[in-house]
N, C-alpha and C positions, 0 to 999 in steps of 0.2 A: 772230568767235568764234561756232561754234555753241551752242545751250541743247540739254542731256542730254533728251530725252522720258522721263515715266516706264513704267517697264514696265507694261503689264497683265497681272493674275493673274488670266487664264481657268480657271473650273471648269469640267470637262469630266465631262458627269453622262450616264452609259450605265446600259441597264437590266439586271437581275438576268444574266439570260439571256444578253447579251453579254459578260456579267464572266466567266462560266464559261467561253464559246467562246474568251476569250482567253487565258487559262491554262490552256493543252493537258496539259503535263507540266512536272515539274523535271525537271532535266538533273541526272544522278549522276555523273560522271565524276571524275578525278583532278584536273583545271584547275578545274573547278566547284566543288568542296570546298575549295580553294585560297583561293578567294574566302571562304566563311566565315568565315576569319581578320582578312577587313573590311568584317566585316559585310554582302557580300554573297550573294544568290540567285538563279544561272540558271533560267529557264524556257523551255520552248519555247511558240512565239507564231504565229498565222496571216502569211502574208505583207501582209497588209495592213492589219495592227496599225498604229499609233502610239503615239510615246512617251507623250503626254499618255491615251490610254486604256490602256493598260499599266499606267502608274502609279497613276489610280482605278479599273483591277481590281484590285490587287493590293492597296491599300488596303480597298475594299469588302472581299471575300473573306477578307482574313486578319486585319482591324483592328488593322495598324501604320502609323505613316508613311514613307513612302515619301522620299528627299532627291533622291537622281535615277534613270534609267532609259539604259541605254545598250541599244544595238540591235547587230545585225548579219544581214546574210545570205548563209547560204549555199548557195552556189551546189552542183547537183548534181553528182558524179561522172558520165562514161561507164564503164560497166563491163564486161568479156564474161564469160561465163559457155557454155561450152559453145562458144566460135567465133562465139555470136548477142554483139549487144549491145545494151545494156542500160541505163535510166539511173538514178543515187538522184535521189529527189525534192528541191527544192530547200526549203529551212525558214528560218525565222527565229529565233535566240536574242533574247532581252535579259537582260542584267545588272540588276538591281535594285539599290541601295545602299540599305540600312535604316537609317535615323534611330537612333543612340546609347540600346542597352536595348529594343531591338525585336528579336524572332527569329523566324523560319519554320521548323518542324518540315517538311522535307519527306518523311519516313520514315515519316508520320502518313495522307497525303492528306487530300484536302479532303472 
C-alpha cells in the first residue's frame, strides 16, 4: 500500500511588467461569450505562458480569483493569397474559470 504525498501549493510571483506582457488581449467571439455563462474568460497569451503564471496575472491585474486555467495552442493556417503563400501566426488561448461572484469587464480594458 502506497502513502498519498501531499500536494505543494507553489506561489508563483512575476513582476508588474510580466503580468501585462501576458494578457495580450480578450478574445470576443461567439464561443468565448459562451463561456461567460460559467463564469469564464478567454484571453490571448504569448506562446510561452504557463498555466501557473496566467493564473497570477490575471489575478494581479483584475483582483479576482482565479479556480483554474486551461490553455491551448493554435497552430497557424497556410494561406494563399494572390497564388503566393502565406502563413497566420500561431497563438496561444487560455480559458480562465472565475471563482463564484467574480467578473471581468472585458469591454472596459485594462
Amino acid at each position: 500500500m502506497s502513502r498519498a504525498r501531499p500536494i505543494k501549493r507553489v506561489e508563483t510571483k512575476i513582476s508588474a511588467q510580466r503580468m501585462y506582457e501576458l494578457v495580450r488581449a480578450p478574445v470576443v467571439t461567439e464561443k468565448a461569450t459562451l463561456g461567460s455563462n460559467s463564469n469564464q474568460v478567454t484571453f490571448r497569451v504569448p506562446l510561452d505562458a504557463t498555466k501557473r503564471e496566467i493564473k497570477a496575472a490575471i489575478e494581479g491585474i483584475f483582483k479576482v480569483k482565479v479556480v483554474s486555467v486551461n490553455t491551448l495552442r493554435q497552430i497557424g493556417k497556410t494561406k494563399r493569397f494572390r497564388g503566393r503563400l502565406g502563413f497566420r501566426s500561431d497563438y496561444k488561448k487560455a480559458m480562465v474559470r472565475l471563482a463564484e461572484g467574480n467578473t471581468i469587464d472585458v469591454t472596459t480594458g485594462v
